[in-house]
RODO-2510 file (C-alpha; in nm, 4 decimals, decimal comma):
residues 471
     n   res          X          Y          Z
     1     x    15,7841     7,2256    -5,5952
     2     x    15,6660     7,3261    -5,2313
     3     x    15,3345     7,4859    -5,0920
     4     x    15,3102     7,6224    -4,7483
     5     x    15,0611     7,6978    -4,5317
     6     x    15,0864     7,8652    -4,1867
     7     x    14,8332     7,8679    -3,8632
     8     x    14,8774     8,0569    -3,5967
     9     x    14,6884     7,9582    -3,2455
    10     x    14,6450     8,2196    -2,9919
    11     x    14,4941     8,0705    -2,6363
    12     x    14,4233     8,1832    -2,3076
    13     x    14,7347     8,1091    -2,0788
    14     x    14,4955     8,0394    -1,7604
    15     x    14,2208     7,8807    -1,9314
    16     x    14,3431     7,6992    -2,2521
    17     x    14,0583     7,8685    -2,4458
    18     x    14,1277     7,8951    -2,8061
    19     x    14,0793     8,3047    -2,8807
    20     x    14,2082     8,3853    -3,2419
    21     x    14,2853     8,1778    -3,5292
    22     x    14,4685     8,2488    -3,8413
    23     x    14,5704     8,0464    -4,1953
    24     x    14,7353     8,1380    -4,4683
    25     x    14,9154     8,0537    -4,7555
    26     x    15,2567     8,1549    -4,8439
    27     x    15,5011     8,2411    -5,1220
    28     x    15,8256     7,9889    -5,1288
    29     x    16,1226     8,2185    -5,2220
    30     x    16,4429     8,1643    -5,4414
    31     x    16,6717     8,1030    -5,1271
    32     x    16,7173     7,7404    -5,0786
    33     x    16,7750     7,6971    -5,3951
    34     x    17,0702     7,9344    -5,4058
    35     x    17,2024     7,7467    -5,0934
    36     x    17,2079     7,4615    -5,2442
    37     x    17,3342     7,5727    -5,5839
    38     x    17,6355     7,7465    -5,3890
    39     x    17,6762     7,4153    -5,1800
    40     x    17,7037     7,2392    -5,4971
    41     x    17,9963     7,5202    -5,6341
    42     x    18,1778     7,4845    -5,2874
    43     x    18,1930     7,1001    -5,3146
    44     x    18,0034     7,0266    -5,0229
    45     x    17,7344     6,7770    -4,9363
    46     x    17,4014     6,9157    -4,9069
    47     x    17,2962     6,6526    -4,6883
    48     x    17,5205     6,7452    -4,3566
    49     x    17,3245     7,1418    -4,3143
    50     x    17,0525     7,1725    -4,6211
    51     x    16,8406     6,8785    -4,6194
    52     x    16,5344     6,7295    -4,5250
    53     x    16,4459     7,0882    -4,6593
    54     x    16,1705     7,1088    -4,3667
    55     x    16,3867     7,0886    -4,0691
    56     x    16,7708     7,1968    -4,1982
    57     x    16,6933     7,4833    -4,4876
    58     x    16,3364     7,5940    -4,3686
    59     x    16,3948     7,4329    -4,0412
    60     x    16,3310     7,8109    -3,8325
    61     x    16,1115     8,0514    -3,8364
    62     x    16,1095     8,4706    -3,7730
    63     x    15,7771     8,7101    -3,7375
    64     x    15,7839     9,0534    -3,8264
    65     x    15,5405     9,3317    -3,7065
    66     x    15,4629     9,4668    -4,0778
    67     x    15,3947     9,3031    -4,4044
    68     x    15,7222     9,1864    -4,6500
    69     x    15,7294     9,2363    -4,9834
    70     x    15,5904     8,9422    -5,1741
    71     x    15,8690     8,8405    -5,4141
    72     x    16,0614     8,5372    -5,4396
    73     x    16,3604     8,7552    -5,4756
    74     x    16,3115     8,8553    -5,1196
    75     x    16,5561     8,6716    -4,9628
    76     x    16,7723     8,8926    -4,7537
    77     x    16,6988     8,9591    -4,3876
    78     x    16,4637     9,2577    -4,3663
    79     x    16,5170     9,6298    -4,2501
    80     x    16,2097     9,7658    -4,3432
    81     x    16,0007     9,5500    -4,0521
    82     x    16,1202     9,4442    -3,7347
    83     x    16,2167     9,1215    -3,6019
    84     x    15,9218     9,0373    -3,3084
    85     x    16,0057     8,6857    -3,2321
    86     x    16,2042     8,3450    -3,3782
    87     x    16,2289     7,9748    -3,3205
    88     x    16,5102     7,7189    -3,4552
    89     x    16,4932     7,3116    -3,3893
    90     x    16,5248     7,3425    -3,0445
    91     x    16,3554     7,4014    -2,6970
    92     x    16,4055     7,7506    -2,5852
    93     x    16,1723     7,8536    -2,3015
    94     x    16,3930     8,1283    -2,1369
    95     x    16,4389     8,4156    -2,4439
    96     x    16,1604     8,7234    -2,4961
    97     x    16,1777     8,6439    -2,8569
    98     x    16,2621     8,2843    -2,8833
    99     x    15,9992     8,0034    -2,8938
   100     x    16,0282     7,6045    -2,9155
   101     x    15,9807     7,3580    -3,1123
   102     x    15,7570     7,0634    -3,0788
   103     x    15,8917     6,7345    -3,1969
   104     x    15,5558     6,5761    -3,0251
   105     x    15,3475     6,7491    -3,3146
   106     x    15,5917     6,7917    -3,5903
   107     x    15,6265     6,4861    -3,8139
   108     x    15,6782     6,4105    -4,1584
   109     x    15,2871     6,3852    -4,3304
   110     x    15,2299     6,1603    -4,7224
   111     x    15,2589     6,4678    -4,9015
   112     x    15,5254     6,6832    -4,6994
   113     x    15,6437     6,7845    -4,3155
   114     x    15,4071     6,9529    -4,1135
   115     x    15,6169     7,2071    -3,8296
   116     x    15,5304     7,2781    -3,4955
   117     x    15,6677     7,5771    -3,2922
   118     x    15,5112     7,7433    -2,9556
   119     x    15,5723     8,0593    -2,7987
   120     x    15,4948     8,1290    -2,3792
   121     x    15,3325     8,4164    -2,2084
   122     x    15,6307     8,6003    -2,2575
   123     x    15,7509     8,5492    -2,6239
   124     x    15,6700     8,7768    -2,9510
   125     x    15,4685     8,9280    -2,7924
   126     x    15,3442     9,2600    -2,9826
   127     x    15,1932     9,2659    -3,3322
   128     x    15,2411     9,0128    -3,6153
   129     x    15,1695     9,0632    -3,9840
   130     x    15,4230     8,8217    -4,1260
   131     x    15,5516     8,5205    -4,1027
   132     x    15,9116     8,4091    -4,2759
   133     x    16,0411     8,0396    -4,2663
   134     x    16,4278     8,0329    -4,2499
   135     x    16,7320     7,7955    -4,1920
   136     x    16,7136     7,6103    -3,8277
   137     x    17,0959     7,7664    -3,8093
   138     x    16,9196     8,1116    -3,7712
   139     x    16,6640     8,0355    -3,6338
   140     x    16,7712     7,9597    -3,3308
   141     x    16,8673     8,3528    -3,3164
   142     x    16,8960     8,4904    -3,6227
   143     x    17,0761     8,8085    -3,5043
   144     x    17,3544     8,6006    -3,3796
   145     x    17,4004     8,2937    -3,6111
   146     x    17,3589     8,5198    -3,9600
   147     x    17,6195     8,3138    -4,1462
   148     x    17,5753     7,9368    -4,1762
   149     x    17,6893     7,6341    -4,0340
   150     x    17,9474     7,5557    -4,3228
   151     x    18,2805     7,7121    -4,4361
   152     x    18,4558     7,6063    -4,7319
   153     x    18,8558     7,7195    -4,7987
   154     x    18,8934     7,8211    -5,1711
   155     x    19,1896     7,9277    -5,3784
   156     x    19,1780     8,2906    -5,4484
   157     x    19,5013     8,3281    -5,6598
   158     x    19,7562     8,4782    -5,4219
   159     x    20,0494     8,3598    -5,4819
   160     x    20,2742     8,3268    -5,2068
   161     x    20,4545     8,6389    -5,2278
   162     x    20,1576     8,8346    -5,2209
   163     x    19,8880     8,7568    -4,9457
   164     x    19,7515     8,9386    -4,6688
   165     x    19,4235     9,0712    -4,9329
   166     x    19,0815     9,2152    -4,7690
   167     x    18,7825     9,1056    -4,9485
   168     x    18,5725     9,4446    -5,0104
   169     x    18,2968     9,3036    -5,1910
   170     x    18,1402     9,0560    -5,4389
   171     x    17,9558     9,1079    -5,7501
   172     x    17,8309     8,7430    -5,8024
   173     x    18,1436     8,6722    -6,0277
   174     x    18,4075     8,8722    -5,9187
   175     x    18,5531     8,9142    -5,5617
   176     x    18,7352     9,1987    -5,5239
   177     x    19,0353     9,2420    -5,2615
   178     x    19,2441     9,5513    -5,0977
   179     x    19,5720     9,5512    -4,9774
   180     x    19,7529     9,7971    -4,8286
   181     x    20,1172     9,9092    -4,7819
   182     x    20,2173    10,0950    -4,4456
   183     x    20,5465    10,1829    -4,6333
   184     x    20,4406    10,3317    -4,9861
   185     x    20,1255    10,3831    -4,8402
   186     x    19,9462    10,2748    -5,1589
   187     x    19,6314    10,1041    -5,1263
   188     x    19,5570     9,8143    -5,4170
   189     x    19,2446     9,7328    -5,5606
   190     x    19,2625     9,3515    -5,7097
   191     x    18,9747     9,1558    -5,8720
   192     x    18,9837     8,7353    -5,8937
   193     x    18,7224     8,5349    -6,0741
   194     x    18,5115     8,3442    -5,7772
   195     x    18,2098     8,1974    -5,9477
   196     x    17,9593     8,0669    -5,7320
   197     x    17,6262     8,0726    -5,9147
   198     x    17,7615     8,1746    -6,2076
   199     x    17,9734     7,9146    -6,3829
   200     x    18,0942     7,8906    -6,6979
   201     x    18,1358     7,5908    -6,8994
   202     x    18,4688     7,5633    -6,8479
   203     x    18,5015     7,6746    -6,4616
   204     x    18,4766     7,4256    -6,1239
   205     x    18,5055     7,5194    -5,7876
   206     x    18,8824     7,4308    -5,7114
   207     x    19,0276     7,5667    -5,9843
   208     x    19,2889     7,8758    -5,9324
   209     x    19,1977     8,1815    -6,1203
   210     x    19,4861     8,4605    -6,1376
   211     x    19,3990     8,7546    -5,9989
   212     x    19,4389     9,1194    -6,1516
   213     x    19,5553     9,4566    -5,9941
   214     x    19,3069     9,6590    -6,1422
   215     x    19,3850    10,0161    -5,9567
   216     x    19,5511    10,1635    -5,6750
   217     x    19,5947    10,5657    -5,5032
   218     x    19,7721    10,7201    -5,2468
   219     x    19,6203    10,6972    -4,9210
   220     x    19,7230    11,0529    -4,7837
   221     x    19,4104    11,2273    -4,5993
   222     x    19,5602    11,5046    -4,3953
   223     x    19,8893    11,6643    -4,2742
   224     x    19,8766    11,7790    -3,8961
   225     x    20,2005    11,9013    -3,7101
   226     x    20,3874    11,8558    -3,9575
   227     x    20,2947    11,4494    -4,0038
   228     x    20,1047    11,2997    -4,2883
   229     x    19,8060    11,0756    -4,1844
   230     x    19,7176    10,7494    -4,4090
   231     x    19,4221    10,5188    -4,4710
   232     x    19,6303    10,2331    -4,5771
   233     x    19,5084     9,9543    -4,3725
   234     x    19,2096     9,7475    -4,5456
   235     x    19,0044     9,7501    -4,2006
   236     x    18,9149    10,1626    -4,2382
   237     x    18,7042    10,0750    -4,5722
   238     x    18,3968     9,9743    -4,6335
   239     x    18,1562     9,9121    -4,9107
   240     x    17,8948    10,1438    -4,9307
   241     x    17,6698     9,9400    -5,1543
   242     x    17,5798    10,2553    -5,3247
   243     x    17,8476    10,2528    -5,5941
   244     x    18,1425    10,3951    -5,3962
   245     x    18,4045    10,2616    -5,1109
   246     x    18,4713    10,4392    -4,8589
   247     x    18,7771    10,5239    -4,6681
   248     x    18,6967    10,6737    -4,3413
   249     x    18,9127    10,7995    -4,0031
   250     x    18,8804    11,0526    -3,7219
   251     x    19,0517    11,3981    -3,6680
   252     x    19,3626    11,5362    -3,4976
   253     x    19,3441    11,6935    -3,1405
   254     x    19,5424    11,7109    -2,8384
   255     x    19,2682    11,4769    -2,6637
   256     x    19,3951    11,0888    -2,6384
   257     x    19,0082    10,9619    -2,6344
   258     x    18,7552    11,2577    -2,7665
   259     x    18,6635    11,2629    -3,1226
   260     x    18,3859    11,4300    -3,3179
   261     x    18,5603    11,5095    -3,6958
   262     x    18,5593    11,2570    -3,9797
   263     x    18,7679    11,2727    -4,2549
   264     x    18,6750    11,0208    -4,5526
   265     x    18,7507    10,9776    -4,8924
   266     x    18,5925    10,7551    -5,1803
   267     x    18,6384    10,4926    -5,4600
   268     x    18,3919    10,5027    -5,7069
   269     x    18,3668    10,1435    -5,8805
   270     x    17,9914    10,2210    -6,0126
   271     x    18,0937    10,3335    -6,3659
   272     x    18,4246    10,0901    -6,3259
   273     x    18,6625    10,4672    -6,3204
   274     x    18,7781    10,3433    -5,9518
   275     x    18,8847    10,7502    -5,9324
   276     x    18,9514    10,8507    -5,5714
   277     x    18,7948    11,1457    -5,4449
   278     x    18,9293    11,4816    -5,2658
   279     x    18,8936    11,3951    -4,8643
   280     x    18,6093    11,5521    -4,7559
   281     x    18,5169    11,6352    -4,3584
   282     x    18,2886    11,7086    -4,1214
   283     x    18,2152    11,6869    -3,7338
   284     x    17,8795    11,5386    -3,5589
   285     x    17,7933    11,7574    -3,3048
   286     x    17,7923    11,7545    -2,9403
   287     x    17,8618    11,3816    -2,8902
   288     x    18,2284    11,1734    -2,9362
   289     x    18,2327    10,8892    -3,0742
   290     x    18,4347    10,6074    -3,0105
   291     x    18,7553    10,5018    -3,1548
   292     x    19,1290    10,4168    -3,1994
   293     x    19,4271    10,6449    -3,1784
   294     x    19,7345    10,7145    -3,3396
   295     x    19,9738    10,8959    -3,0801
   296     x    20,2015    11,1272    -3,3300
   297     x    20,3854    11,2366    -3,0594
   298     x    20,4736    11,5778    -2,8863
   299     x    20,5648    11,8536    -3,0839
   300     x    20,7907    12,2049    -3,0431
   301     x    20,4411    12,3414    -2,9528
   302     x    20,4757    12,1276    -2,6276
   303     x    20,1081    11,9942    -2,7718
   304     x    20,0590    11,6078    -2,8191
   305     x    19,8678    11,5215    -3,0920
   306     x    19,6596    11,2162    -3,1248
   307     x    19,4985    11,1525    -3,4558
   308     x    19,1603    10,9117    -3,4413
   309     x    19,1056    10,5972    -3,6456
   310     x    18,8167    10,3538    -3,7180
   311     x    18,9076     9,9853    -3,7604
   312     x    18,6221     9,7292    -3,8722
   313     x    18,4844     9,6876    -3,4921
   314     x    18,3708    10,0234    -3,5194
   315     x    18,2588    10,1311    -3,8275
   316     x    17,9900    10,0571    -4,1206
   317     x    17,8447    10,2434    -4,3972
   318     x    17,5848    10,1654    -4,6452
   319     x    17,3338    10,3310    -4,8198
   320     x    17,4713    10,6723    -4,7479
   321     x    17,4495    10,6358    -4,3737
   322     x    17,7424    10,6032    -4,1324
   323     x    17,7357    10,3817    -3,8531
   324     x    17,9410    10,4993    -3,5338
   325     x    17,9815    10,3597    -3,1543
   326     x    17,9356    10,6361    -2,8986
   327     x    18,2772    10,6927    -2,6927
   328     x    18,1159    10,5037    -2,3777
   329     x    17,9931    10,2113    -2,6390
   330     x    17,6165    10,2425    -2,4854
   331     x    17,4854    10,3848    -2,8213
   332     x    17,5095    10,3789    -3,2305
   333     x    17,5030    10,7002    -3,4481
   334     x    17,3185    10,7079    -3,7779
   335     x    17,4696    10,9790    -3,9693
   336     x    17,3450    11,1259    -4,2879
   337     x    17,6869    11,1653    -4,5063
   338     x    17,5335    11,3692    -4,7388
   339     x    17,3788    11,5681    -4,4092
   340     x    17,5904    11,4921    -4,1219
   341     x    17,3437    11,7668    -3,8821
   342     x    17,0679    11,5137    -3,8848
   343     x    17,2909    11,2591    -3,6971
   344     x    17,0300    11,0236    -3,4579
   345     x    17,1413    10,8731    -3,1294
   346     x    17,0179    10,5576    -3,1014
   347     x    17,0648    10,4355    -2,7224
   348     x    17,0763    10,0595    -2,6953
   349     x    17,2309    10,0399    -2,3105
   350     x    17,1875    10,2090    -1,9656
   351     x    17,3710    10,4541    -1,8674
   352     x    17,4767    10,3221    -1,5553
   353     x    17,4790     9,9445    -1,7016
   354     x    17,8087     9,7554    -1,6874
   355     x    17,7212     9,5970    -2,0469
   356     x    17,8841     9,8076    -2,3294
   357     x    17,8620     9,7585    -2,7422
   358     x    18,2134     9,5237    -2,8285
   359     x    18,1775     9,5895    -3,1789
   360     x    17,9668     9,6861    -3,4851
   361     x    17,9619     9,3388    -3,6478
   362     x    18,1445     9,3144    -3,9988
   363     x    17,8563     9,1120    -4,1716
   364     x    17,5645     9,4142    -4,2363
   365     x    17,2209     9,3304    -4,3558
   366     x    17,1974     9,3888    -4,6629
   367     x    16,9418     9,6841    -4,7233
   368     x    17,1137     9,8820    -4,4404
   369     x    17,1168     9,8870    -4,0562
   370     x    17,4078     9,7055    -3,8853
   371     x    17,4058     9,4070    -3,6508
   372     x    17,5851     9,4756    -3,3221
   373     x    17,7624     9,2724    -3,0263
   374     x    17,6843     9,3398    -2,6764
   375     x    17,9585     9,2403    -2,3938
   376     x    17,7487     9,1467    -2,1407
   377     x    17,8799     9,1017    -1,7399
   378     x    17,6491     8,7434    -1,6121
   379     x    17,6309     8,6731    -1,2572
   380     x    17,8810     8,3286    -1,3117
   381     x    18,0946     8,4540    -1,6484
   382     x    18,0561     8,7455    -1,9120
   383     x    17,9174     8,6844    -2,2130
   384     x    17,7676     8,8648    -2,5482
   385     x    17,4046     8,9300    -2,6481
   386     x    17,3282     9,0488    -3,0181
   387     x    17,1655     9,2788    -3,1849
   388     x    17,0139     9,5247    -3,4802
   389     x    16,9766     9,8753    -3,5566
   390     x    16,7499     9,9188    -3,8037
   391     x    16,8310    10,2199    -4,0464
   392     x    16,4982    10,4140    -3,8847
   393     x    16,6425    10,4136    -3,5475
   394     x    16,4823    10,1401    -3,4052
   395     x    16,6518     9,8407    -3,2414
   396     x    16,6417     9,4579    -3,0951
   397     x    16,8818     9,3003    -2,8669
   398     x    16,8005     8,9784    -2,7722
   399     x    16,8568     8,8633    -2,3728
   400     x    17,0011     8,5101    -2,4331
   401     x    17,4103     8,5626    -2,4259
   402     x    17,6352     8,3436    -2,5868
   403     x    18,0079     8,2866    -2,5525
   404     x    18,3047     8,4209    -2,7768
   405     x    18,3661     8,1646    -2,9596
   406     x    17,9464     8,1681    -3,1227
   407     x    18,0587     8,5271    -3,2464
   408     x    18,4113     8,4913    -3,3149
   409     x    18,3724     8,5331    -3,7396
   410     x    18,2597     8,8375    -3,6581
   411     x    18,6120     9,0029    -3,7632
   412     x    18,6173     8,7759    -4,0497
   413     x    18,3139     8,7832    -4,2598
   414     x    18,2723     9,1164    -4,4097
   415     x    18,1403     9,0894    -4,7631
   416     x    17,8264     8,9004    -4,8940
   417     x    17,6326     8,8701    -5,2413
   418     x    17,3049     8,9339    -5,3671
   419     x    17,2552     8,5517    -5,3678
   420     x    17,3480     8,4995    -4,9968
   421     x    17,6764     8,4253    -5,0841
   422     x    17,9313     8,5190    -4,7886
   423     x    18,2890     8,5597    -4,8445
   424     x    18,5201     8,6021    -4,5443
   425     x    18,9017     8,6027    -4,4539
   426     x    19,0713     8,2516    -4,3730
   427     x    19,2149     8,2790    -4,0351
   428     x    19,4228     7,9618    -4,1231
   429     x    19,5274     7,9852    -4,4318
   430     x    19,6816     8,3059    -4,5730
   431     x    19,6281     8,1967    -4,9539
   432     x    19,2391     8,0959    -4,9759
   433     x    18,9438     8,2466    -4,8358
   434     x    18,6423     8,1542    -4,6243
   435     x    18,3387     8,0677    -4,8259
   436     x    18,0097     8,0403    -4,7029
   437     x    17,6278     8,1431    -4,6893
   438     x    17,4210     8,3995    -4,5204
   439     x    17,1719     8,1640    -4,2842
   440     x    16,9112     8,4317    -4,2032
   441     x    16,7572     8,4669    -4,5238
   442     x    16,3695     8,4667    -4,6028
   443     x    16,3126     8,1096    -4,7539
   444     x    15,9291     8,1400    -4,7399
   445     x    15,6996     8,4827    -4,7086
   446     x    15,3489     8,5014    -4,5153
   447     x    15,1569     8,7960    -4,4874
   448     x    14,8819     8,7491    -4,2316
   449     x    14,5030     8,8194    -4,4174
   450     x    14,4888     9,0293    -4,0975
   451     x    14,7483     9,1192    -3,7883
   452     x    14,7812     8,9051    -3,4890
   453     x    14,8600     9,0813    -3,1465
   454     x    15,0225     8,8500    -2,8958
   455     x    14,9832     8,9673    -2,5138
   456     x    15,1381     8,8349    -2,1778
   457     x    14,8001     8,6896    -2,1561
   458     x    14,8430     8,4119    -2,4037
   459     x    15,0706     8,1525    -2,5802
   460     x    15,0759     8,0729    -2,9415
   461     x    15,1507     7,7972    -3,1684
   462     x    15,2655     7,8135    -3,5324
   463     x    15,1923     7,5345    -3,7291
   464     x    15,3418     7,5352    -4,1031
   465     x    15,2631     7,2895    -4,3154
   466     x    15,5153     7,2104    -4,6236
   467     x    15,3220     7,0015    -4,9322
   468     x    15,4825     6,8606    -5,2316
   469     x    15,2934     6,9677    -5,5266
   470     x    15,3717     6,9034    -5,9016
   471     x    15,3936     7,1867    -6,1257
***
């Protein structure tokens, strides 16, 4: 089994002088060996992305400004604390949260690895009460590389006649899939045996497992001017996580871009009835909010109507709290469902910034919050910068922008598992999906004896020591 233990070095940027010292001990978490367990079901070798352990699996690191909980179950990105800084395998002197690492002092010790990262004048700085090792895929920024290096195709039953399925989410054994018809307009609700960490004796990865229909409803939500509107398309729901799916679109009004109503509907799977609810509505105020539009066309009334939709760039819900871009993409609404007047505007661009919020990314942490993708204009060629909105308002958007193609699962990966299992649509292959794992997970937990508060003023190292101790 592994022990860590974590320093921290604060010094005096001008002088060198050593001014605050911490070490502590930390808790090693159930995550790596999930990874490596689901590496194992997908058929992969652990060698090319998990191991050594100490530079592949716990090969990053992230600090938090409060404590974590101390439970080797903790293992999903946190939304309670916020993200103050993070460093991967590799020299990043540029980024406000970012630090490097030092292959000078790292090396591999008798007994384990012993890490080196350090941060300049103008990284993580703030308060520190917690430090979490992590993969060396996230850590290089774990609000843009959330999903791992490694995706494996996998049969999910669909025969040939059949395809085009939504995953909507996974229970650990059971993925479950939505398809939608634009000419019935029927939505259906299929389940297909995807074992991962939980085989049976008789199951293997490759193996084929039939899938089953187990429920389907009409997809109706409104009649305006005389035309029925539909949720039948798999990209307007969304797990909740609370025990219901939702189905979710905009209102009806003779304005091609404003919309403030929502009109939503729900599939309760927590007591396994799948029974659809009556549509329910209800408007957020002042603001608009962004979306997609339906034109139905112009009417005897002379009136054009144009009915709002929300496709998976746009939308999340979990926990009972909807996620919506504002109509100039600068900001994210948190809104209540239960209480829809408390809606909070959480601004995450300038006004009169050219940036703007590209889309609400499909992959949500998993206690709530969403991660977000910024379109950013560069001085040579545009790029993105990520992001999170925590569920109390809050927000980080790191300033080191990527190109498309680091953020292009982002309209792929929508579901993951309580083991860090990811699940996402094949792009290439219209009868398997796109297995994975979620790479910003909490592999170790540290909880400073007291907080550390980094200024412009003063660097810091981080060294963490892995050991290899018998049980």
């Amino acid at each position: 089994m592994l022990k860590g233990k974590t320093r921290i070095e604060l010094r005096n940027a001008e002088t060198g002088e050593l001014e605050e010292v911490r070490e502590d001990e930390n808790l090693i978490t159930h995550a790596i060996d999930y990874i490596i367990d689901a590496e194992m079901s997908y058929n992969a070798a652990p060698n090319d992305y998990c191991l050594p352990v100490a530079t592949k699996l716990l090969g990053g690191i992230m600090l938090f400004d409060d404590e974590l909980d101390e439970d080797v179950d903790n293992i999903h990105f946190p939304v309670d604390v916020h993200l103050v800084g993070y460093a991967g395998q590799t020299v990043n002197p540029t980024d406000d949260y970012g630090g490097s690492y030092n292959t000078v002092e790292s090396y591999k010790t008798e007994t384990g690895f012993r890490s080196v990262w350090d941060f300049g004048t103008n990284q993580a700085n703030g308060q520190i009460a917690a430090v979490a090792r992590t993969s060396a895929y996230a850590g290089r920024n774990p609000l843009r590389y959330m999903y791992g290096p490694r995706f494996v195709q996998r049969a999910c039953g669909l025969p040939q006649t059949d395809t085009g399925w939504a995953p909507i989410r996974y229970d650990g054994e059971y993925l479950y899939m939505l398809k939608g018809n634009s000419t019935t307009h029927l939505m259906r609700l299929a389940k297909v045996k995807m074992p991962i960490h939980a085989m049976g004796a008789a199951d293997y990865s490759a193996v084929n497992y039939d899938y089953e229909v187990i429920a389907s409803w009409d997809t109706s939500v409104l009649v305006h001017g005389g035309v029925t509107v539909y949720l039948d398309s798999p990209n307007q729901y969304r797990d909740g996580g609370d025990g219901y799916i939702y189905a979710l679109r905009g209102d009806c009004t003779d304005d091609p871009q404003s919309g403030r109503g929502i009109r939503y509907f729900t599939i309760c799977y927590g007591d396994d009835s799948y029974d659809k609810s009556a549509y329910k509505t209800f408007t957020i105020g002042s603001e608009y909010y962004y979306n997609g539009q339906t034109d139905l066309g112009y009417y005897s009334s002379g009136t054009r109507i144009y009915c709002k939709y929300f496709n998976h760039a746009y939308f999340h819900i979990s926990d009972g709290n909807l996620y919506l871009l504002s109509l100039d993409r600068k900001s994210v609404f948190i809104i209540d469902m239960e209480n829809p007047a408390s809606m909070r505007s959480v601004r995450l661009i300038a006004v009169d910034s050219s940036d703007y919020i590209d889309n609400i990314h499909n992959l949500r942490p998993h206690a709530g919050g969403v991660y977000v993708v910024i379109y950013h204009y560069g001085y040579t060629s545009n790029q993105w910068e990520n992001g999170i909105v925590y569920p109390d308002g809050t927000y980080v958007v790191n300033d080191i922008a990527g190109t498309s193609d680091e953020t292009q699962r982002w309209g792929y990966c929508r579901e993951h598992g309580d083991k860090l299992e990811l699940l996402c649509n094949n792009y290439n292959d219209a009868y398997t999906f796109a297995y994975g794992w979620v790479a910003n997970y909490l592999g170790t937990i540290n909880n400073l004896s007291s907080v550390v508060t980094k200024t412009a003023a003063q660097t810091m190292r981080i060294i963490y020591t892995l050991t290899d101790v018998d049980e």
